[in-house]
C-alpha positions in Angstrom: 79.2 73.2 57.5 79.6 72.5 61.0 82.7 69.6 62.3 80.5 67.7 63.8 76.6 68.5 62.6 75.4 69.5 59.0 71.8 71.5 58.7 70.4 71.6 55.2 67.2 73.4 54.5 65.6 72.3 51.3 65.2 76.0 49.3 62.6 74.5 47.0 60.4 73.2 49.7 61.1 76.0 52.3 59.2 78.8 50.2 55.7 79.8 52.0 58.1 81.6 54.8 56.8 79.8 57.6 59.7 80.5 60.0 58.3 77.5 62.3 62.4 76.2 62.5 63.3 79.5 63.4 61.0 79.8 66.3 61.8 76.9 67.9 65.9 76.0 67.5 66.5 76.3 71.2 70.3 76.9 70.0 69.8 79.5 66.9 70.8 77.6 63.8 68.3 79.4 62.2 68.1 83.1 60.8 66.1 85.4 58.8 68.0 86.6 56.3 66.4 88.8 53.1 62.9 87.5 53.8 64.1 84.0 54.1 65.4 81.5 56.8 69.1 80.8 56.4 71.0 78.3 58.7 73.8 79.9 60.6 76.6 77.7 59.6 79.0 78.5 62.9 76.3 77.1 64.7 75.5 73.8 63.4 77.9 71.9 66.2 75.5 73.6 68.8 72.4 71.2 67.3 70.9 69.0 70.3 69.1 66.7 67.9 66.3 67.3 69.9 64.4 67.6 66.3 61.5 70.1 67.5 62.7 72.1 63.8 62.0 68.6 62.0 58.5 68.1 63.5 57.6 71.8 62.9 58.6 71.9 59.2 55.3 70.9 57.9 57.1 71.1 54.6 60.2 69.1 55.3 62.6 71.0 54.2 65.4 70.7 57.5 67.7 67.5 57.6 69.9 67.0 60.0 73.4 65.4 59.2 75.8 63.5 61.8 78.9 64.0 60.5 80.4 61.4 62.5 
């Protein structure tokens, strides 16, 4: 968990491996790990909120927490 941001993804509705969150994080809080997309916890402060990962999960399984 980031200080500032918190990235969930949804394991039960991320499971067709889409990847679309991973391909379009502009700052890498997404990555494939065993087959799967993981978020990379040391780099949830880096979010922008600019929410492309939201609109690209057709699934939505990404939220986006402000921790403040």
């Amino acid at each position: 968990m980031g200080l500032f941001v918190t990235v969930k993804l949804n394991p039960e509705r991320c499971q067709d491996g889409c990847k679309a969150c991973l391909d379009v994080c502009p700052v890498n809080i997404f990555k494939l790990e065993g087959g799967k997309v993981k978020v990379v916890a040391e780099n949830e402060d880096e979010c922008t909120f600019c929410e492309l990962c939201l609109e690209r999960c057709k699934n939505k399984s990404v939220e986006i927490i402000k921790n403040y």
